[in-house]
N, C-alpha and C positions, 0 to 999 in steps of 0.2 A: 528382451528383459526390460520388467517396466523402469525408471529412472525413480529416484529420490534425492530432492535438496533439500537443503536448511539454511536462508538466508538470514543474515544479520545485517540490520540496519540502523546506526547508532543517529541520535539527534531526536529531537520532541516532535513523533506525528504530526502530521498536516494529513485533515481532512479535504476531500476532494472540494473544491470551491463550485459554486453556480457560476456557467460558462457567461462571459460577459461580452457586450456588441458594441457595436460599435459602426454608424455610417463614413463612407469613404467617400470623398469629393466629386466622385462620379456616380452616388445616390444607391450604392450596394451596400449589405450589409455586413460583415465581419463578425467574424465569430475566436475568442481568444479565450486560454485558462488564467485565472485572475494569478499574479507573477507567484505568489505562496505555494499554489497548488502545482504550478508550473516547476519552481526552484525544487520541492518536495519531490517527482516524481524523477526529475534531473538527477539529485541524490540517490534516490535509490538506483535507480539505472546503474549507473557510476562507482556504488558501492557492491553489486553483484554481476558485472561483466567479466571480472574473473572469475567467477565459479560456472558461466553462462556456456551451453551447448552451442556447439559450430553451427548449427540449425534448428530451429523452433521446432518443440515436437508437434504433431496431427494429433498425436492420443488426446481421449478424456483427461482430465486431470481434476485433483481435490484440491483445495488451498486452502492452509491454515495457518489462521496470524493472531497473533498474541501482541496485542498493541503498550509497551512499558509506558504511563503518561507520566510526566511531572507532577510529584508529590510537593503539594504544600507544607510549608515548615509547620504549620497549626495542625492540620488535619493529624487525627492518633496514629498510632502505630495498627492499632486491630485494625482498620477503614484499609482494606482491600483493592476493592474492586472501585473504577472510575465510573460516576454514575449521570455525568457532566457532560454538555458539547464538546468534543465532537460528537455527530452519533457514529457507531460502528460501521455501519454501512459504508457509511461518506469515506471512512477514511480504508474499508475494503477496494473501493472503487480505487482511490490514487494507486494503490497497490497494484492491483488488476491493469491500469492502464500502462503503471510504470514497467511492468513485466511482458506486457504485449509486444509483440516482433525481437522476445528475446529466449523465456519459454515454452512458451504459445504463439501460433500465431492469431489469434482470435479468440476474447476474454470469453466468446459462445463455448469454449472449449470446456472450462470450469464445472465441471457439473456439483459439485459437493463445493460450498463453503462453510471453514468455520471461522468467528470471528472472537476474541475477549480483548477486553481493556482492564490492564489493572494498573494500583500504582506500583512507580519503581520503590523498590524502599532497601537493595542494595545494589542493583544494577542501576547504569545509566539510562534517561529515556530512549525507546525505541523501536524497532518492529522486529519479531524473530517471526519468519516468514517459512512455512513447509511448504514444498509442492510434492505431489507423487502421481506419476504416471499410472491411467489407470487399462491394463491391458486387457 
């Protein structure tokens, strides 16, 4: 039977960062996630390991995230939707990566993404994250 979650992740999005380098004294190069995008993925991990499967599934799966961003005290009450950096993507990605080897094992698995950013304007910011197995 295929699975279905609903993650909740409270705190203001972090979009995935541009991986940053770095040479080591013995003239290799190193490869690090800038500490934001690092701490963000940490968070969520941490906030959905209680709801996480004893083992990552193999199915396809869909993911769908509805990003809450921080609403400006100025901005109206009708202004919606977030139409600002980050973009969507970037901050599908920290998701993607933060949930790998917990309900997937490999983000190849994802076949269907959806992605929206709106503002909060009575919830806190945050991500409300679906996944569904697809059989």
């Amino acid at each position: 039977m295929a699975q279905r979650w609903e993650l909740i992740i409270t705190g203001k999005p972090i979009a995935q960062g541009r991986a940053r380098a770095y040479k080591t004294p013995t003239g290799h190069i190193r490869m690090y996630d800038p500490p934001l995008s690092k701490d963000w993925k940490l968070w969520i991990r941490y906030c959905v390991l209680a709801q996480s499967p004893k083992q990552p599934s193999l199915a396809p799966m869909i993911l769908r995230a509805t990003f809450w961003m921080p609403r400006p005290k100025s901005l109206p009450k009708s202004v919606l939707y977030h139409t600002k950096k980050p973009d969507v993507d970037n901050l599908l990605k920290s998701c993607k990566d933060a949930l790998t080897g917990i309900f997937f094992r490999d983000d190849a698995q994802i076949i269907r993404v959806e992605g929206e950013k709106r503002y909060a304007v009575v919830q806190s910011p945050g991500v409300v994250i679906e996944l569904e197995e697809v059989s």
